[in-house]
C-alpha atoms as a printed R data frame, in Angstrom:
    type eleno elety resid chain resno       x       y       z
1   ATOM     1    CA   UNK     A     1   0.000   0.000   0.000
2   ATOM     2    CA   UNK     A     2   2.785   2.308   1.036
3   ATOM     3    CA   UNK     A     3   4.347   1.649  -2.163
4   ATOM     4    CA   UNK     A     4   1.036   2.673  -4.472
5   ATOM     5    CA   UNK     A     5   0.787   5.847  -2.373
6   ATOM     6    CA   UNK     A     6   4.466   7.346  -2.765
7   ATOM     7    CA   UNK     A     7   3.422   6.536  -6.799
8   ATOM     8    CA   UNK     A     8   0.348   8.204  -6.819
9   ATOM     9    CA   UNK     A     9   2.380  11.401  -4.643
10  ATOM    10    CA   UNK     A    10  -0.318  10.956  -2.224
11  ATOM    11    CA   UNK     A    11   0.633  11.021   1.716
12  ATOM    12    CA   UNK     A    12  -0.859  11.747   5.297
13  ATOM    13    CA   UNK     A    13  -2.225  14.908   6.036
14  ATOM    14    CA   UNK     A    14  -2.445  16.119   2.381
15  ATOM    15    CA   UNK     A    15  -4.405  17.855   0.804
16  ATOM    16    CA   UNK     A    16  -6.788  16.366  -1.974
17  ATOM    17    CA   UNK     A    17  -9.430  17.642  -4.166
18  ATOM    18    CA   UNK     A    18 -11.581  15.383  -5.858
19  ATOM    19    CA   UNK     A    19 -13.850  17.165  -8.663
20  ATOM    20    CA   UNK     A    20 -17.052  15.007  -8.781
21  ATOM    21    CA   UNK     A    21 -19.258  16.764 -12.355
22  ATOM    22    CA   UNK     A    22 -20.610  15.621 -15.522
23  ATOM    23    CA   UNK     A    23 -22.211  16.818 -18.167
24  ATOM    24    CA   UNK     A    24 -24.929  19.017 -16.463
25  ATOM    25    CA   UNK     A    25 -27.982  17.092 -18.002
26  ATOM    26    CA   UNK     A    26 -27.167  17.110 -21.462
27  ATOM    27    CA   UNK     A    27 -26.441  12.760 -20.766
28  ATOM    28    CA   UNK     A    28 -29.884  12.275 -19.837
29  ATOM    29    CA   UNK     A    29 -31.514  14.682 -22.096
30  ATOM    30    CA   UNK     A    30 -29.180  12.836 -24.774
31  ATOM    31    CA   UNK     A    31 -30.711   9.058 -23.147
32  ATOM    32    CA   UNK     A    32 -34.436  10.502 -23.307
33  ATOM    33    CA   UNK     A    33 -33.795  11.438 -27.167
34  ATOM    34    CA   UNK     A    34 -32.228   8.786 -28.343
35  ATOM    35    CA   UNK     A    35 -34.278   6.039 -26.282
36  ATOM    36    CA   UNK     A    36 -37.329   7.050 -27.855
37  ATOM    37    CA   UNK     A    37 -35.625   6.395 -30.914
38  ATOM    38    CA   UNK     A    38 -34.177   3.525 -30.231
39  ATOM    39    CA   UNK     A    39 -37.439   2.400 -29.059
40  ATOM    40    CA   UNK     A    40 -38.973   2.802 -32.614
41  ATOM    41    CA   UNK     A    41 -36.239   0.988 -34.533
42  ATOM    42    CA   UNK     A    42 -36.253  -2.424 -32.353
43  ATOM    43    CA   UNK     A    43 -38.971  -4.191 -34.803
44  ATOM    44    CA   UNK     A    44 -36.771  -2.902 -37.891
45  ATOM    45    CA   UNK     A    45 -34.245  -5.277 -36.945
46  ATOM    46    CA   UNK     A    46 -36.108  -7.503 -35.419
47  ATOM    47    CA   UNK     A    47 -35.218  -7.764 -31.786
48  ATOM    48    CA   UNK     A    48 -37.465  -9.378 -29.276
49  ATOM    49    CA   UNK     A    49 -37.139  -7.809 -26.222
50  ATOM    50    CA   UNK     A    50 -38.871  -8.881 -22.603
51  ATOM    51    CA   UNK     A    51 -38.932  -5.522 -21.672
52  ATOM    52    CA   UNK     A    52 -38.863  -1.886 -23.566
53  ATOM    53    CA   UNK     A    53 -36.470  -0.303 -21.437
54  ATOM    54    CA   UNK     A    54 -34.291  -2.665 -22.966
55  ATOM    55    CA   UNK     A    55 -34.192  -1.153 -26.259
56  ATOM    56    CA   UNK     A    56 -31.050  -1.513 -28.559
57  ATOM    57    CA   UNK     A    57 -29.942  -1.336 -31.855
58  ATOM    58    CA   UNK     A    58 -26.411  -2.951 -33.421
59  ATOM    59    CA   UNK     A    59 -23.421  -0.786 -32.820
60  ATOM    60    CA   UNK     A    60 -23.392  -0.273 -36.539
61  ATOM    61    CA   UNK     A    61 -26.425   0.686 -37.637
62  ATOM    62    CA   UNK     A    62 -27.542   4.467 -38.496
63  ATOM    63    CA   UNK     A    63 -29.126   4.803 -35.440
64  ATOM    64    CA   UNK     A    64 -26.461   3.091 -32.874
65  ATOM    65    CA   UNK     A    65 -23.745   5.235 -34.558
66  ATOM    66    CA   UNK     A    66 -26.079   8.300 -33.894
67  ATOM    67    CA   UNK     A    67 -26.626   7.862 -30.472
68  ATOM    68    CA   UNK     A    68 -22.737   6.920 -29.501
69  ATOM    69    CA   UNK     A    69 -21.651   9.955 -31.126
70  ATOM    70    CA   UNK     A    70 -24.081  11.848 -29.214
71  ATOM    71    CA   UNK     A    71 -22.864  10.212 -25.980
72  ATOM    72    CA   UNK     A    72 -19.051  10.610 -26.993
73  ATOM    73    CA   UNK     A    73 -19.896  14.910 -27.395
74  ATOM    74    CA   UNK     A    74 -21.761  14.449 -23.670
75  ATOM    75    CA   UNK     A    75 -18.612  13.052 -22.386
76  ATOM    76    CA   UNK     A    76 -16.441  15.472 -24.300
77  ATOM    77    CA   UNK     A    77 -18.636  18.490 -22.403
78  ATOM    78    CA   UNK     A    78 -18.109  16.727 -19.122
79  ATOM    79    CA   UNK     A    79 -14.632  16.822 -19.671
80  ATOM    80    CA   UNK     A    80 -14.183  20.128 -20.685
81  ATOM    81    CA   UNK     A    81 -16.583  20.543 -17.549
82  ATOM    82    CA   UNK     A    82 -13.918  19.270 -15.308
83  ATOM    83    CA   UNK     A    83 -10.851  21.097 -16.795
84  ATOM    84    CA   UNK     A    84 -12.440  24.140 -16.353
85  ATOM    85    CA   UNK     A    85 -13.497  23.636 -12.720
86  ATOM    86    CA   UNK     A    86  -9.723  21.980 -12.118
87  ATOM    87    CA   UNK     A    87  -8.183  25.716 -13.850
88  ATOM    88    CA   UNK     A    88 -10.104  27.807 -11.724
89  ATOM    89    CA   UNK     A    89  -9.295  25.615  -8.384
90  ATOM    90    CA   UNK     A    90  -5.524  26.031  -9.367
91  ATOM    91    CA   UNK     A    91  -6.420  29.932  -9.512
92  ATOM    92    CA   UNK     A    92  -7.669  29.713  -6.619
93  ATOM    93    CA   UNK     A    93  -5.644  27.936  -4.623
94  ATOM    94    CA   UNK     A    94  -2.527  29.972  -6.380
95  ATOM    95    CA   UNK     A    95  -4.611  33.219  -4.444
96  ATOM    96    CA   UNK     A    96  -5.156  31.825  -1.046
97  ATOM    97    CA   UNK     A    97  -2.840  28.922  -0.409
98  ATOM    98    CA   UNK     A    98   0.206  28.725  -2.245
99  ATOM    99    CA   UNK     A    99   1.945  30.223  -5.832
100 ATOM   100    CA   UNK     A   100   4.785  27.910  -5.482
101 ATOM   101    CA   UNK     A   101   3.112  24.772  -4.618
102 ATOM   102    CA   UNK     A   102   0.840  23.126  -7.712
103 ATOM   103    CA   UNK     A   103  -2.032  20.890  -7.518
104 ATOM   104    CA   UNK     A   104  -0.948  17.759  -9.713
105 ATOM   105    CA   UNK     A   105  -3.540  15.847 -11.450
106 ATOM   106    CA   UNK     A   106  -4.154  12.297 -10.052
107 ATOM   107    CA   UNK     A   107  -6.273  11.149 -12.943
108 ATOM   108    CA   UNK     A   108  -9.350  11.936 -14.644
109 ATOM   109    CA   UNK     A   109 -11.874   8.839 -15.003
110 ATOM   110    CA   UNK     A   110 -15.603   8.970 -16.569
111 ATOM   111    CA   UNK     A   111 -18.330   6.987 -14.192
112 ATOM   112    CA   UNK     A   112 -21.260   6.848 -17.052
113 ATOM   113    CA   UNK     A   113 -19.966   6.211 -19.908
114 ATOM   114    CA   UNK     A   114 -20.085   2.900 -23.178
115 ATOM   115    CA   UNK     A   115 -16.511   2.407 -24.345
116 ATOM   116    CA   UNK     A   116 -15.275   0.054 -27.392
117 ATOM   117    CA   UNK     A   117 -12.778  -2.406 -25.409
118 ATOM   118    CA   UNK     A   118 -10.875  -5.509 -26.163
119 ATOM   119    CA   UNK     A   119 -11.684  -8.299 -23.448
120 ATOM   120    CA   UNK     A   120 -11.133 -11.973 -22.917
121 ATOM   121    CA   UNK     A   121 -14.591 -14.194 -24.266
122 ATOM   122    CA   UNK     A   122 -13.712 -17.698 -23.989
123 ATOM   123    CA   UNK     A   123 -10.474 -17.663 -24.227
124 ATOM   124    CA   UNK     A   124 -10.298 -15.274 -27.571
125 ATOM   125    CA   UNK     A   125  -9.750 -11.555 -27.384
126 ATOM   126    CA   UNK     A   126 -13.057 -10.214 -28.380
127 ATOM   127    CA   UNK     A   127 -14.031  -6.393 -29.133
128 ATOM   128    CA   UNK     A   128 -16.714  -5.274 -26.946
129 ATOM   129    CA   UNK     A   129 -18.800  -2.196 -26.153
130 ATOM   130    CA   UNK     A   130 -18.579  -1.942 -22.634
131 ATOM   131    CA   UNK     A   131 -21.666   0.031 -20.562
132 ATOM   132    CA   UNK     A   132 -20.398   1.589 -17.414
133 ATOM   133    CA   UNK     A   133 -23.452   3.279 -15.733
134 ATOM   134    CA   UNK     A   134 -22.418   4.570 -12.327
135 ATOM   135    CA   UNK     A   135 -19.491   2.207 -12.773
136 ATOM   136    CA   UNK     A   136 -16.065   2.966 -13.227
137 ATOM   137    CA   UNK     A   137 -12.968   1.733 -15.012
138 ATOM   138    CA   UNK     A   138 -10.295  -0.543 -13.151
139 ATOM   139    CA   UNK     A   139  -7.670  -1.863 -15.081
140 ATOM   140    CA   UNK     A   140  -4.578  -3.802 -13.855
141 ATOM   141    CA   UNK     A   141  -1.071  -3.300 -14.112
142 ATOM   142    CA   UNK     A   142   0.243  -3.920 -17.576
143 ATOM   143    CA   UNK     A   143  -2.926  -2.942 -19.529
144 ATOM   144    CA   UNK     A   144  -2.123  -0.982 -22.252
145 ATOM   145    CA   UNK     A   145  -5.569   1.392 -22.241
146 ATOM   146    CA   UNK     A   146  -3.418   2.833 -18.749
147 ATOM   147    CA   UNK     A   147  -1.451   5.766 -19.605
148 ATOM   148    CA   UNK     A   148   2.307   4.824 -19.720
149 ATOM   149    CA   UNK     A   149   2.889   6.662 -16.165
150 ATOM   150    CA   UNK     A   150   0.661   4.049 -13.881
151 ATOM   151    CA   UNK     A   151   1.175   0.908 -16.149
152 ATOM   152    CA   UNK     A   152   3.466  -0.695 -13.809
153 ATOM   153    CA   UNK     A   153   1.587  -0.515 -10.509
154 ATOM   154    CA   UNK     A   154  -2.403  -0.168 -12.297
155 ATOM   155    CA   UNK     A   155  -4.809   2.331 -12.840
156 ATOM   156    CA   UNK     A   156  -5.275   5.016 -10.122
157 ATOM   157    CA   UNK     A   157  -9.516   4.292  -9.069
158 ATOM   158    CA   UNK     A   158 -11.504   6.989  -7.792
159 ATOM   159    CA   UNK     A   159 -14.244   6.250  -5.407
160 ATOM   160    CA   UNK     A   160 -15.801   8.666  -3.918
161 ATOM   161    CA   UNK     A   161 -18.127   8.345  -0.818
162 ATOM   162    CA   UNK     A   162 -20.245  11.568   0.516
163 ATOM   163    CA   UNK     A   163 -20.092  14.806   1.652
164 ATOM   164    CA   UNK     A   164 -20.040  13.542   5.427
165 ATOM   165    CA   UNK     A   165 -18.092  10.373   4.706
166 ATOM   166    CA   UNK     A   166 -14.877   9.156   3.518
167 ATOM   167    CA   UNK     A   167 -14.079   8.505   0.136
168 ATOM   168    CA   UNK     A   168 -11.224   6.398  -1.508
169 ATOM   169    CA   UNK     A   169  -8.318   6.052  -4.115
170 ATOM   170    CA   UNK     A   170  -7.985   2.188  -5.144
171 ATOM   171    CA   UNK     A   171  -5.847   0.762  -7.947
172 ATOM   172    CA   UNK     A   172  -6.877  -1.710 -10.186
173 ATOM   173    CA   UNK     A   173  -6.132  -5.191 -10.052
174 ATOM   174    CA   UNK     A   174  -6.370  -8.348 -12.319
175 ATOM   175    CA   UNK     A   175  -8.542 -10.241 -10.791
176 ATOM   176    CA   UNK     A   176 -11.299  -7.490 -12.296
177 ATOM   177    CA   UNK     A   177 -10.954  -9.312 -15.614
178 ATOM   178    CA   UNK     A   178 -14.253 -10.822 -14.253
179 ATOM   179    CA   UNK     A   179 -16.270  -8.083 -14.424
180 ATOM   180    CA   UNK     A   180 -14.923  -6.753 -16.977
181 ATOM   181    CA   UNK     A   181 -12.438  -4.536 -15.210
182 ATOM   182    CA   UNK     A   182 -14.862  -2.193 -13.678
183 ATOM   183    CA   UNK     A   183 -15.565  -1.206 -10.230
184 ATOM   184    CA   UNK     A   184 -18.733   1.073  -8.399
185 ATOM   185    CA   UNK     A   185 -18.730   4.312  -8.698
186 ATOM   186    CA   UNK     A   186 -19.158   5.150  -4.901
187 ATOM   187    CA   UNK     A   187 -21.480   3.797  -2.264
188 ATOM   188    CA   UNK     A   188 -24.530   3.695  -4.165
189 ATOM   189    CA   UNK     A   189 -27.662   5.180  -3.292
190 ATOM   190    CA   UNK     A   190 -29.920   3.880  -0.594
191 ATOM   191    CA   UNK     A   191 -32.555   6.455  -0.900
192 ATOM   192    CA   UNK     A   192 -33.653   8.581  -4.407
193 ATOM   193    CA   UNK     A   193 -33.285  12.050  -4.250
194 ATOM   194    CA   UNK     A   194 -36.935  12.670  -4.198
195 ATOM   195    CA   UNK     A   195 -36.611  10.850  -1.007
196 ATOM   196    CA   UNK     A   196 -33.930  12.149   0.901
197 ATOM   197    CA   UNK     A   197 -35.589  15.851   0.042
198 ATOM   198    CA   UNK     A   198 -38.721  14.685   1.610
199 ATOM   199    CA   UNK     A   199 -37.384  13.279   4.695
200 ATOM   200    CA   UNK     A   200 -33.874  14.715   5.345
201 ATOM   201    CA   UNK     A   201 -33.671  18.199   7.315
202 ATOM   202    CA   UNK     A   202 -31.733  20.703   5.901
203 ATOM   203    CA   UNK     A   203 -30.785  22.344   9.268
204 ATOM   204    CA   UNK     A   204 -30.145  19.027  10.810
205 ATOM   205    CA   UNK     A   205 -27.713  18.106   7.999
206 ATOM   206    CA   UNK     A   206 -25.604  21.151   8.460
207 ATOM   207    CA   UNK     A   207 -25.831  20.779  11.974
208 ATOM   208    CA   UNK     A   208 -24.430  17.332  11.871
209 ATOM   209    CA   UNK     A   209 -21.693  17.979   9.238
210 ATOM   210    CA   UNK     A   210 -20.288  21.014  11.129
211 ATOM   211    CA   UNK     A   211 -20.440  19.012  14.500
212 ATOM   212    CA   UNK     A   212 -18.032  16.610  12.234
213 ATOM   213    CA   UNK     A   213 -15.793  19.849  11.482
214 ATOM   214    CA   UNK     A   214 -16.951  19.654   7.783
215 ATOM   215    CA   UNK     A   215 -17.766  23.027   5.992
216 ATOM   216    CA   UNK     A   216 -20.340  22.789   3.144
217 ATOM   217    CA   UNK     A   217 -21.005  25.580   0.799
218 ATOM   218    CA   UNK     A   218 -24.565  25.557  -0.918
219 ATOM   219    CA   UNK     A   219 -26.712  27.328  -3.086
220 ATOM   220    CA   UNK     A   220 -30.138  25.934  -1.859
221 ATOM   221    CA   UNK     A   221 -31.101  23.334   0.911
222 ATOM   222    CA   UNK     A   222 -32.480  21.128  -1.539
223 ATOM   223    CA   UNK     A   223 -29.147  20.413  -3.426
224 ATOM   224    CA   UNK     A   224 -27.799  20.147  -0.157
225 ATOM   225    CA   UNK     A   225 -30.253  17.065   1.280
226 ATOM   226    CA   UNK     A   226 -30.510  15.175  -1.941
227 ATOM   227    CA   UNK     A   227 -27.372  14.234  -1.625
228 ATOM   228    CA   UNK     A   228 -27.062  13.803   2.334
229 ATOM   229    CA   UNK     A   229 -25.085  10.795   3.736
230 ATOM   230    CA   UNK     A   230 -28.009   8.986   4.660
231 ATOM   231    CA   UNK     A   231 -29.389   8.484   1.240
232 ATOM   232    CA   UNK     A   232 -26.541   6.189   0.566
233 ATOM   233    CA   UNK     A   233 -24.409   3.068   1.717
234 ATOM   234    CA   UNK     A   234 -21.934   2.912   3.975
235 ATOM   235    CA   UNK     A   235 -19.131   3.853   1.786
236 ATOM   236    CA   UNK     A   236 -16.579   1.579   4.322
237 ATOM   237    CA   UNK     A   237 -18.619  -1.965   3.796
238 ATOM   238    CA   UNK     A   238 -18.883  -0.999   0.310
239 ATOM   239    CA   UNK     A   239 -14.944  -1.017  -0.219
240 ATOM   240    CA   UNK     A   240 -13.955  -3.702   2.013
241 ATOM   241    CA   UNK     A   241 -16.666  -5.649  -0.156
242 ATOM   242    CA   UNK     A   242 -14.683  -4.482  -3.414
243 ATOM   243    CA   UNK     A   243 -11.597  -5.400  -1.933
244 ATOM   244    CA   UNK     A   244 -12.033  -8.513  -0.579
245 ATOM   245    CA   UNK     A   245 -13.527  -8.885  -3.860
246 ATOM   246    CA   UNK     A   246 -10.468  -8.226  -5.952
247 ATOM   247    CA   UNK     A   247 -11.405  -5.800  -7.798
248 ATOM   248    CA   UNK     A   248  -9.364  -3.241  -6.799
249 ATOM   249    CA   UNK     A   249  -6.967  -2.488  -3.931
250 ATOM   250    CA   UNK     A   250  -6.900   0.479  -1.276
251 ATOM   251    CA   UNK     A   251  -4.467   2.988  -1.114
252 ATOM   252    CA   UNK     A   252  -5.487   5.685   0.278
253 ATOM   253    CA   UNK     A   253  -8.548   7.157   2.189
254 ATOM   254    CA   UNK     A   254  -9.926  10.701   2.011
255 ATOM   255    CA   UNK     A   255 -11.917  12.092   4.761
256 ATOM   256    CA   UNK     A   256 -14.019  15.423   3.852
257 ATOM   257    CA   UNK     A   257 -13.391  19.055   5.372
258 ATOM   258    CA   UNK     A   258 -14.891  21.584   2.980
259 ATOM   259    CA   UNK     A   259 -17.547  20.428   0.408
260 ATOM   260    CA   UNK     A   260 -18.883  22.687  -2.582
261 ATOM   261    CA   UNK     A   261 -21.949  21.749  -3.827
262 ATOM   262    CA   UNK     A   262 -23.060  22.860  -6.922
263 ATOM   263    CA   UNK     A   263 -26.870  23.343  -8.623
């Protein structure tokens, strides 16, 4: 473990920020499009289906190429997202912190996301399109889809927990091969966020985070609740579960002190 950390440049009492965004709707709105869509071409090649919200098309045809390049410009615009939010945190910090210490970039990882991959089917390497919805990459040491700088120890994974609860940097491992290399994208939800707004107290959830030392900045109470530690799993059974699993190994964990939450 000690090892991973000094390569990843991560150590106690550090400072981390972990940039959690996506495309700011324009996914979904893409999903609602193109599953109607979808939905209207199944009988033109005929596909039987048990259930309509399993609607799909071959990867080749006009309409699966449409809807992957759609998906590829969401991802592109949650990238850019990211970037941006990453250059003004480095102005930021530059301001208020430090000009000649730099925030270094651990590694930059989409959570909902269909990929074209090579993977093992019976013993044959086999070209797959690989769905990972709030799901993450994982991939072991030696793959060659890891940039050159972790291929030797594996692929730096990001899992992050809540805004009251830890959250965790993994690396992949082999043994992932089984499901496909791909990990959870943090705890999971226990409760929707219809839910949590209807039963979760705003002023009780500050209350509780800054009895924890945590400071949370907020536009409105309701972005602030739906995603309240309660509405999801405990993030620690969750990892030792994905550990023990072999799916990835710890290296670090981060525990929360300021959270920005954004609408």
């Amino acid at each position: 473990m000690k090892k991973l950390q000094r390569f990843f440049g991560l150590f106690k009492n550090q400072i981390v920020i972990m940039v959690h965004t996506g495309s700011r709707g324009l996914g979904h709105q893409n999903c609602t499009d193109y599953l109607r869509k979808v939905v209207q071409a199944v009988d033109k090649y005929n596909i039987k289906l048990p259930d309509k919200e399993l609607a799909c098309v071959p990867f080749s045809s006009p309409e699966g190429q449409s809807f992957f390049k759609a998906m590829s410009a969401a991802s592109n615009f949650a990238w850019a997202n990211r970037q941006m939010i990453s250059y003004y945190l480095r102005q930021a910090w530059a301001q208020t912190i430090s000009k000649k210490s730099k925030l270094t970039l651990l590694y930059d990882v989409a959570h909902n996301i269909a990929k074209v991959e090579e993977h093992q089917i019976d013993g044959k390497n086999t070209q797959l399109i690989v769905h990972r919805k709030g799901a993450t990459r994982a991939f072991p040491p030696n793959h060659l889809e890891i940039p050159e700088k972790y291929r030797s120890v594996g692929q730096p994974v990001l899992i992050p927990g809540t805004m009251g609860t830890a959250s965790y940097v993994l690396a992949g491992s082999e043994k992932s091969a089984e499901a496909f290399y791909t990990v959870n994208h943090g705890a999971g939800r226990r409760m929707s966020r219809h839910a949590a707004i209807r039963t979760i107290s705003p002023e009780e959830l500050r209350k509780q985070l800054a009895q924890k030392g945590i400071i949370v900045k907020c536009r409105s109470f309701r972005g602030l609740v739906e995603e309240a530690p309660e509405a999801y799993k405990n993030i620690e059974e969750v990892i030792e579960t994905v550990e023990k699993a072999g799916l990835s190994k710890k290296v670090v964990k981060l525990t929360p002190r300021a959270v920005i939450k954004g609408e």
